[in-house]
C-alpha positions as CSV (number, residue, x, y, z in Angstrom):
1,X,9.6,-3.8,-2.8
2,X,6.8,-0.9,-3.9
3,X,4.7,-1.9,-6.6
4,X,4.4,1.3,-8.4
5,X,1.5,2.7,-10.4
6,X,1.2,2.4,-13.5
7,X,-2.6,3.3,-15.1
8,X,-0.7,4.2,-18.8
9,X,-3.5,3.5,-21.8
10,X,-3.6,-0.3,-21.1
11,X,-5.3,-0.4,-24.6
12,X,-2.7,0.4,-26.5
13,X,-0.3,-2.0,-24.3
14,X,-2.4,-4.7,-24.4
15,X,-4.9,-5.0,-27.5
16,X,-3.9,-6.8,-30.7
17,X,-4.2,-3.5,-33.1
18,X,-5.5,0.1,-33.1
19,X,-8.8,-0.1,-33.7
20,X,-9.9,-3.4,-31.6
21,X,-10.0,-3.0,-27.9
22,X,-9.7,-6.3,-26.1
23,X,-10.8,-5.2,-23.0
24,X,-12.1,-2.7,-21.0
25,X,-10.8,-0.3,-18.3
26,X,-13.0,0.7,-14.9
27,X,-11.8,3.3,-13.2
28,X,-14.5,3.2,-11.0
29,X,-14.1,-0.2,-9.9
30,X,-14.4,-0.7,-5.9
31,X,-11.9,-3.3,-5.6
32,X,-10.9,-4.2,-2.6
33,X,-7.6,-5.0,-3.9
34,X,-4.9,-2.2,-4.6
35,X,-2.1,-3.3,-6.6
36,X,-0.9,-0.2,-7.8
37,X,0.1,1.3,-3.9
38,X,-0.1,-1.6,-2.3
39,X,3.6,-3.2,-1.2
40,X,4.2,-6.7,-1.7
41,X,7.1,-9.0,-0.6
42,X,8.1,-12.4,-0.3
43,X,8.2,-12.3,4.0
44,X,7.4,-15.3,5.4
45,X,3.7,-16.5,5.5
46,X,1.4,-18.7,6.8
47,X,-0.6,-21.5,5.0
48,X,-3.9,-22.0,6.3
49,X,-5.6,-25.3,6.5
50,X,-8.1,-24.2,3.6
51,X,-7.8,-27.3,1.1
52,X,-8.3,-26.2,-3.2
53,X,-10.7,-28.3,-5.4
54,X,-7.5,-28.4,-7.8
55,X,-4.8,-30.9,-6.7
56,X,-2.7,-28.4,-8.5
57,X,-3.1,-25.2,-6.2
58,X,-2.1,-27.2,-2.7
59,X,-3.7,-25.0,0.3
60,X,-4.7,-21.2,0.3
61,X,-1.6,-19.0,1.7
62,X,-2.7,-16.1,4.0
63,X,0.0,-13.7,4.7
64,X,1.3,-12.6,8.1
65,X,0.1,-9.4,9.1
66,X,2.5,-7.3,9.5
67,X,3.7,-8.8,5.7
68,X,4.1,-5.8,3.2
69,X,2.0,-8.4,0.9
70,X,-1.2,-8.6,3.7
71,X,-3.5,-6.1,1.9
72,X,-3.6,-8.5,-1.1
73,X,-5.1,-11.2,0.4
74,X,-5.0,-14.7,0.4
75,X,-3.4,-16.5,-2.8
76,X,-2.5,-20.0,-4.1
77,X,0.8,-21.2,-6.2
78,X,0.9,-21.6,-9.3
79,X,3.1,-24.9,-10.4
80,X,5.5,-22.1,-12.2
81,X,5.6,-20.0,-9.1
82,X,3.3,-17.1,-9.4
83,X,0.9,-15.8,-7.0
84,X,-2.5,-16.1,-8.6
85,X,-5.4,-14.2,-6.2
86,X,-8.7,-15.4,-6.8
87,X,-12.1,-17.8,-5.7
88,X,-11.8,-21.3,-7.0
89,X,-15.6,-21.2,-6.6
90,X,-15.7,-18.4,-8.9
91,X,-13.4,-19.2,-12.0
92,X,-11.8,-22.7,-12.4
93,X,-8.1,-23.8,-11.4
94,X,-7.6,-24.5,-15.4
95,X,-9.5,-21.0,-16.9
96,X,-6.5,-19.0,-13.9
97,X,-3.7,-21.3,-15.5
98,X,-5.1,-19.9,-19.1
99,X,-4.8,-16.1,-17.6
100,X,-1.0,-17.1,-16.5
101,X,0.3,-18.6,-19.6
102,X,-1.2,-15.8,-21.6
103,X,0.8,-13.2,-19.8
104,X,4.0,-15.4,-19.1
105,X,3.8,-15.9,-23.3
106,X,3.9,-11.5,-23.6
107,X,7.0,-11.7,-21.0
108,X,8.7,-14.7,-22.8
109,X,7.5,-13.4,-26.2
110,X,6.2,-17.0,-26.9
111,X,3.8,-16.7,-29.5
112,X,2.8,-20.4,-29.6
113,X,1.9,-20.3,-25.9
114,X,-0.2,-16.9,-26.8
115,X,-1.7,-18.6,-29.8
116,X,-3.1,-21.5,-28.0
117,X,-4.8,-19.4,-25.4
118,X,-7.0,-17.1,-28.0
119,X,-10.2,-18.8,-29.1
120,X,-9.8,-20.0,-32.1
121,X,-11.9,-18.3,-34.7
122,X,-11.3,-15.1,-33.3
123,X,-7.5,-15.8,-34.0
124,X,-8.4,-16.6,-37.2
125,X,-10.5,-13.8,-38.4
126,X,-7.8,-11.0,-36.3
127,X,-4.9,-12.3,-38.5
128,X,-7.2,-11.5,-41.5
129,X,-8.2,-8.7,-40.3
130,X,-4.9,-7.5,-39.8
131,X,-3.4,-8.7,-43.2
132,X,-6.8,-6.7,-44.9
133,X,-6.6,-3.5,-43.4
134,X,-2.7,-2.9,-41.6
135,X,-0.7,-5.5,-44.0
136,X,0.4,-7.3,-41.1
137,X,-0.2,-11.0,-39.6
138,X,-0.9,-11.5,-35.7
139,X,2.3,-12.6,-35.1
140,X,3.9,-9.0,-35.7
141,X,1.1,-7.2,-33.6
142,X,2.2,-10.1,-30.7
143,X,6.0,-8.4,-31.0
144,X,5.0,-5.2,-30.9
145,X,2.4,-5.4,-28.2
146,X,5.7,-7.2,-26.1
147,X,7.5,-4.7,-27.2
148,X,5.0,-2.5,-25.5
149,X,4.8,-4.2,-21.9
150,X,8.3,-3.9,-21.8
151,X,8.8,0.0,-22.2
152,X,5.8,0.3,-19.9
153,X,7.9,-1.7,-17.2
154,X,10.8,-0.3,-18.5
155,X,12.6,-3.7,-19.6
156,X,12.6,-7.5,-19.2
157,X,10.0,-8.8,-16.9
158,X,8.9,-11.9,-14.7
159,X,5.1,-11.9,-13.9
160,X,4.6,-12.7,-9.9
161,X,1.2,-12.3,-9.0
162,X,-2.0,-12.7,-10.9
163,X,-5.6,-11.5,-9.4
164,X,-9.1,-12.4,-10.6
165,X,-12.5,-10.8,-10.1
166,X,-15.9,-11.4,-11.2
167,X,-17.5,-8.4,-13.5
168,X,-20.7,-7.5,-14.2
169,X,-20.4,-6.0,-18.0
170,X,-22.3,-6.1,-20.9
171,X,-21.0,-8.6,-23.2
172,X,-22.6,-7.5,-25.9
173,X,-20.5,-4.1,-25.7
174,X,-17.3,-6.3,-25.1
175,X,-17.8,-7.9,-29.0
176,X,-18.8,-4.8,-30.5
177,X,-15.2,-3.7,-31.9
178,X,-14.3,-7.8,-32.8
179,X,-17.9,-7.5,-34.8
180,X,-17.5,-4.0,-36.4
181,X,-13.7,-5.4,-37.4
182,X,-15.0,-8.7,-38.7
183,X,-18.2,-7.3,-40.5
184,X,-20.2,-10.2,-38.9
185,X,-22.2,-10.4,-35.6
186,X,-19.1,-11.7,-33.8
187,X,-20.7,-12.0,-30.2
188,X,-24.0,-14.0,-31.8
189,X,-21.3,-16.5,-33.4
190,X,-19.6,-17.4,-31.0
191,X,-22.6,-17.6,-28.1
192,X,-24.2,-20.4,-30.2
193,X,-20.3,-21.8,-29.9
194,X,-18.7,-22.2,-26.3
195,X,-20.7,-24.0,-23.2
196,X,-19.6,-20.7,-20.9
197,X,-18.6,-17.5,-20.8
198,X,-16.6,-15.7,-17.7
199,X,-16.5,-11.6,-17.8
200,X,-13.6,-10.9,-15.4
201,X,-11.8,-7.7,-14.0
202,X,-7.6,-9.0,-13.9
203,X,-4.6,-7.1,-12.2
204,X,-1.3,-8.2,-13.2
205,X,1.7,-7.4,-10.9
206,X,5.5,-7.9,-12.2
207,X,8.7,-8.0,-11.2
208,X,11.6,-6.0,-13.2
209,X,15.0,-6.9,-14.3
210,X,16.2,-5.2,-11.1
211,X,13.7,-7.5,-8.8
212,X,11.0,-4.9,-8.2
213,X,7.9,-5.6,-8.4
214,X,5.5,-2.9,-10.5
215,X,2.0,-3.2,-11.4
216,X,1.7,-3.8,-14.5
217,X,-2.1,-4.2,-15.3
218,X,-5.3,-2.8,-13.3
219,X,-8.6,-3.2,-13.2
220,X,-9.4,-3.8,-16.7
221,X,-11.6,-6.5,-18.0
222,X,-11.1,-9.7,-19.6
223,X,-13.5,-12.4,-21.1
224,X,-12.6,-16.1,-21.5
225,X,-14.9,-18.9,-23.0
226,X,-15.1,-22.4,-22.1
227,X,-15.7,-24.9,-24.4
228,X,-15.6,-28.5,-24.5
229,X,-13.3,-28.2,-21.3
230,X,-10.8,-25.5,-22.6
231,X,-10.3,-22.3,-21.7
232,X,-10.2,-19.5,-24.1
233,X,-9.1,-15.7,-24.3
234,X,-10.8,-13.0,-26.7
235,X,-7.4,-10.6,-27.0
């Protein structure tokens, strides 16, 4: 199976209306994984003896070599199935289950799943934003940004495989367009708010009606906040 590329304006797919971005694209990015051209498959692999801090994940799986899937790396389970690629030392078990059910929620079009991964007061001052300047609630912007992923991947879609990196942005810049929509200081807010942020670069591979996998999303950045043990998403 050839995961194809697919760099389309992964703003418009992915943010939750036309004049807030929810994350940022790096083209520049030296990531030494290639989702776009790299193959992937489900050949058989190996499981190394590498134990996770998560009872959750089980062992670290390292492909075979000559497996089309090698050049992505190692990768734990997720409970649902999916391939999620990243450093347990990095990002927490719990924060890569929040990235997974927020992309599962765009595939299934569950907006109660998407809901409950978006922090909550920037979910709150989006659907008013929304209703104030476009006449429309979040719950419409979720359908049509699912309506989007799915004419990017050209139908119905499974997500497979999920990849983390750390990211060195400016945070700052990452609230500017949730401040300059919510006429506050939207970064300063929440700061005084959550115990932790994460700035992250994501990759999202998917697999088609037809059972081929396509990249979906690369290389674009993501920021989630922890507080009082959740896990949140600003998009």
């Amino acid at each position: 199976m050839n995961i194809k590329r697919n760099t389309a304006a992964l703003a418009a797919a992915l943010c939750l209306c036309e004049a807030v971005s929810c994350g940022k694209s790096d083209p520049g990015s030296d990531s030494n994984v290639k989702p776009a051209d790299t193959s992937a498959s489900d050949e058989t692999t190996s499981v190394s003896g590498e134990s996770s801090s998560s009872d959750w994940l089980g062992n670290r799986i390292s492909p075979d070599e000559d497996a089309e899937e090698y050049d992505l790396g190692e990768y734990y389970i997720s409970p649902d199935g999916i391939k999620l690629y990243f450093e347990p030392e990095e990002f927490p078990a719990e924060l890569m289950l929040t990235l997974e059910k927020y992309f599962t929620a765009y595939a299934n079009r569950d907006y109660t799943s998407y809901s409950s991964c978006v922090y909550p007061s920037y979910f709150d001052e989006m659907n008013k934003f929304l209703e104030k300047d476009y006449s429309y609630d979040l719950s419409t912007s979720f359908s049509n940004q699912c309506d989007t992923l799915k004419v990017q991947i050209g139908g119905d879609f499974t997500v497979t495989r999920i990849k983390l990196e750390p990211y060195e942005g400016d945070l700052t810049s990452f609230f500017e367009s949730p401040s300059s929509c919510f006429g506050k200081d939207y970064y300063t807010e929440v700061s005084a708010e959550v115990d932790k942020f994460y700035d992250a670069m994501f990759f999202i591979i998917a697999k088609d009606s037809e059972g081929e996998e396509h990249s979906l999303v690369s290389e674009y950045e993501i920021v989630f906040a922890e507080k009082d043990g959740k896990y949140y998403i600003f998009g």
